[in-house]
matplotlib code that plots the C-alpha trace (Angstrom):
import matplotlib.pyplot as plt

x = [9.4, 12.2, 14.6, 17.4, 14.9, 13.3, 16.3, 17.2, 13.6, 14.0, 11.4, 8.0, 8.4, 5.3, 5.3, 3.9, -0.2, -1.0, -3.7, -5.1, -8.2, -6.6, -6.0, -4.3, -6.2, -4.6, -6.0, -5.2, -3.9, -4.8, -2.3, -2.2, -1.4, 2.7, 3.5, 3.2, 0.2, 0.9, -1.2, -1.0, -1.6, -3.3, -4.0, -7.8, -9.4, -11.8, -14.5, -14.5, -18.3, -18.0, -15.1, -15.8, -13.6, -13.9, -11.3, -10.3, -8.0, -7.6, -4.6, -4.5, -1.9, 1.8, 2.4, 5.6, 5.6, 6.7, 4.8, 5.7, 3.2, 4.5, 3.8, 5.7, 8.2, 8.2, 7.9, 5.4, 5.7, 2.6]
y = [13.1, 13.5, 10.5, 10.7, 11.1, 8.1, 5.8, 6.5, 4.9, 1.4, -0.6, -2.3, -6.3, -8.4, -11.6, -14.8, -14.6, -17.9, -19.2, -19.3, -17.0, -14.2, -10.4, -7.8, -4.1, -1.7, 0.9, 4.8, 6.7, 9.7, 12.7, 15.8, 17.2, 17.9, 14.6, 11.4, 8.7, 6.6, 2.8, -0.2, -3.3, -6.7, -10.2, -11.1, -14.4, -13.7, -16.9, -14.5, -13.1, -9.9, -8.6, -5.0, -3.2, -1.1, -2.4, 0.2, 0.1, 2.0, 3.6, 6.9, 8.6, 7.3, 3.3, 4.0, 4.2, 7.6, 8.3, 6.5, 5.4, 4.5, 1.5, 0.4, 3.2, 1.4, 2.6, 1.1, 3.3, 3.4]
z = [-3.3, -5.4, -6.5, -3.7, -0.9, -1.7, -2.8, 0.9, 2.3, 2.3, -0.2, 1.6, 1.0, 0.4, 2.3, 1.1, 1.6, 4.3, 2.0, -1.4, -0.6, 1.3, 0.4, 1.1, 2.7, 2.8, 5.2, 4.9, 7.7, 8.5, 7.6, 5.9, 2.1, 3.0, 4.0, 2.0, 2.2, 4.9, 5.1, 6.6, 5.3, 7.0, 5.2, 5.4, 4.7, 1.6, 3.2, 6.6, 6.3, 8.6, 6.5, 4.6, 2.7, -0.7, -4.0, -5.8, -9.1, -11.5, -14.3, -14.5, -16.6, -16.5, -15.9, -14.4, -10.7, -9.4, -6.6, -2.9, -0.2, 3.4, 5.0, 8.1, 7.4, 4.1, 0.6, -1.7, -5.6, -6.8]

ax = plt.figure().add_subplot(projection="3d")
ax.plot(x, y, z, "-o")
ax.set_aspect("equal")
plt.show()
């Protein structure tokens, strides 16, 4: 997406997290290769036992963020 388009989608805001052992998961939505990733995001208590998810980070390439993901018709640049 080039730099107008996205200075025209308003920027996703974290909130506080509600307690010192909770995360954020982001969940990906399903979609296809013309439109942008779209996920949403839910706070989870790291002590609850049934949670599952998979972390993945990395840096790949370029540190600057030039890439946007949707969340709640929000962008996050990754």
């Amino acid at each position: 997406m080039d730099q107008e388009a996205s200075a025209a989608v308003a920027a996703y805001v974290y909130t506080p997290l509600s307690q010192p052992r909770a995360i954020r998961v982001a969940t990906l939505l399903p979609g296809n290769k013309a439109e942008p990733l779209h996920v949403s995001i839910h706070e989870h208590d790291l002590d609850d036992e049934t949670l599952q998810y998979e972390a993945v980070s990395y840096c790949w390439g370029s540190v600057h963020r030039t890439c946007q993901v949707m969340c709640e018709y929000r962008a996050i640049m990754v």
